[in-house]
C-alpha positions in Angstrom: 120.8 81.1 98.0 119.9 84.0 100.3 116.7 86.0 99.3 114.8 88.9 100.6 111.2 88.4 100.0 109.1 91.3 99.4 105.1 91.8 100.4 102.5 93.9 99.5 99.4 92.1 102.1 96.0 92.4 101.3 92.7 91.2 102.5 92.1 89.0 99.2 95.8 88.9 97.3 99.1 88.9 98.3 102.1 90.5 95.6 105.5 88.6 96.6 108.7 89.3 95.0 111.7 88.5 95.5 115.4 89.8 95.5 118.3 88.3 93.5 120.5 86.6 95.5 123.0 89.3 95.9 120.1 91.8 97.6 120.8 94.2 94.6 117.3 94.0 92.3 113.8 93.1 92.7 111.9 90.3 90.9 108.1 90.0 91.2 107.3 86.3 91.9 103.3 85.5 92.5 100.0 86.6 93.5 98.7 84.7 96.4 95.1 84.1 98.2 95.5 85.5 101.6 94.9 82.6 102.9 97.2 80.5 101.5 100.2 82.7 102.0 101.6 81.2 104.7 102.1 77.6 103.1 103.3 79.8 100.1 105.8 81.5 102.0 106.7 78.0 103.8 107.0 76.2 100.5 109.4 79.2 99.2 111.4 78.9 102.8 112.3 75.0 101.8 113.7 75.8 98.5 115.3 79.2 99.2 117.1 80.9 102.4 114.8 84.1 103.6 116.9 86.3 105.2 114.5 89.0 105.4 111.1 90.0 104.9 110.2 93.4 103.2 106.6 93.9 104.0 104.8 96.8 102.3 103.3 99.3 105.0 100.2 101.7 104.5 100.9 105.0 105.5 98.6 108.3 105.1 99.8 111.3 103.7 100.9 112.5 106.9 102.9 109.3 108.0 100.3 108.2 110.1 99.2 104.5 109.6 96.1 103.9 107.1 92.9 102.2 107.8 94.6 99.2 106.1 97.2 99.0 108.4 95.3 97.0 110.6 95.1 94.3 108.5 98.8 94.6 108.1 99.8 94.6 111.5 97.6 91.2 111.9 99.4 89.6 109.1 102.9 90.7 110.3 101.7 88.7 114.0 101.1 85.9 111.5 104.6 86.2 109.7 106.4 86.5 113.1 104.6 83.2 114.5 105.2 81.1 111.2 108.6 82.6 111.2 110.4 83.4 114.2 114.1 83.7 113.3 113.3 85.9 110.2 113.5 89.6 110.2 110.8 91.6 109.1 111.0 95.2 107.8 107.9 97.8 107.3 108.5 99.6 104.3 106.0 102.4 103.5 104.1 101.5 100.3 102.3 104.9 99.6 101.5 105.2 96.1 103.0 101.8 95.1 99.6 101.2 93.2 99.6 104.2 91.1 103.2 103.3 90.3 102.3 99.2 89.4 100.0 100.8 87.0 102.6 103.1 85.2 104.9 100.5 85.1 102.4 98.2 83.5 101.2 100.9 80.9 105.1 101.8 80.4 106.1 98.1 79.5 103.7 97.9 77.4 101.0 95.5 79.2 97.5 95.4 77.5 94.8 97.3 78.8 92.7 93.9 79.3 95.7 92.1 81.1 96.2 95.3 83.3 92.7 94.6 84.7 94.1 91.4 86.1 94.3 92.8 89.9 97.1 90.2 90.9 99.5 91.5 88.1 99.4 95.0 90.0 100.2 93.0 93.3 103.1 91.2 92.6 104.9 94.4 90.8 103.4 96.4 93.6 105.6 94.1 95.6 108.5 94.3 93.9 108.5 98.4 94.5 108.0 98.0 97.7 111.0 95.4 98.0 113.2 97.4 95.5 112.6 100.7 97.3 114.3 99.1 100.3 116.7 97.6 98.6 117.9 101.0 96.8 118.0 102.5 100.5 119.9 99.7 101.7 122.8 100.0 98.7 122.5 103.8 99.6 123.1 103.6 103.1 119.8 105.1 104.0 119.1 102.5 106.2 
């Protein structure tokens, strides 16, 4: 079935999430080392059909590419090698942390598992992928 895969990228962890086959809602998946995300994301590919990747994109507060970026734009070099044939789509991912946290706190997660820094990455992933998503059904993009 065809999925949309979304990415938050980070140094250490990776969020991933996924969409449901009919590109309508976001699912977070896993937290992944860095390191291993590309046999992750390989492993995923032979089960499921990637159509797309959503990769999460940090901006500053005036739309100018963070610091982090950097390590972004490296990974998405990585992506594109390991994946040729797949799009990928920058989405910006500005304050997709604080909201990983409020969702956490809203649904009721324990302030001990909240800690966990993986659980904020793979929801932070699933923002990022349902915000794009949302502007897709919307026409925005």
């Amino acid at each position: 079935m065809d999925r949309i895969v979304g990415i938050d990228y980070g140094r250490k962890r990776v969020g991933v999430a996924v969409s449901d086959p009919l590109g309508i809602f976001a699912s977070a998946l896993e937290t992944v080392h860095s390191a291993k995300i590309i046999d992750y994301l390989k492993n995923y590919a032979s089960q499921e059909r990637i159509v797309s990747f959503v990769v999460g994109y940090p901006m500053n507060m005036d739309n100018r590419p963070s610091e982090a970026a950097a390590d972004v734009d490296v990974f998405l070099k990585l992506l594109a090698k390991h994946f040729p044939d797949i799009p990928v789509i920058k989405e910006d991912e500005r304050f997709t942390s604080v909201l990983a946290l409020r969702a956490m706190i809203d649904g009721g997660m324990k302030k001990s598992d909240r800690r966990e820094k993986g659980a904020a990455d793979k929801i932070s992933a699933a923002l990022i992928l349902q915000t794009y998503l949302d502007r897709k059904k919307n026409g925005l993009i």
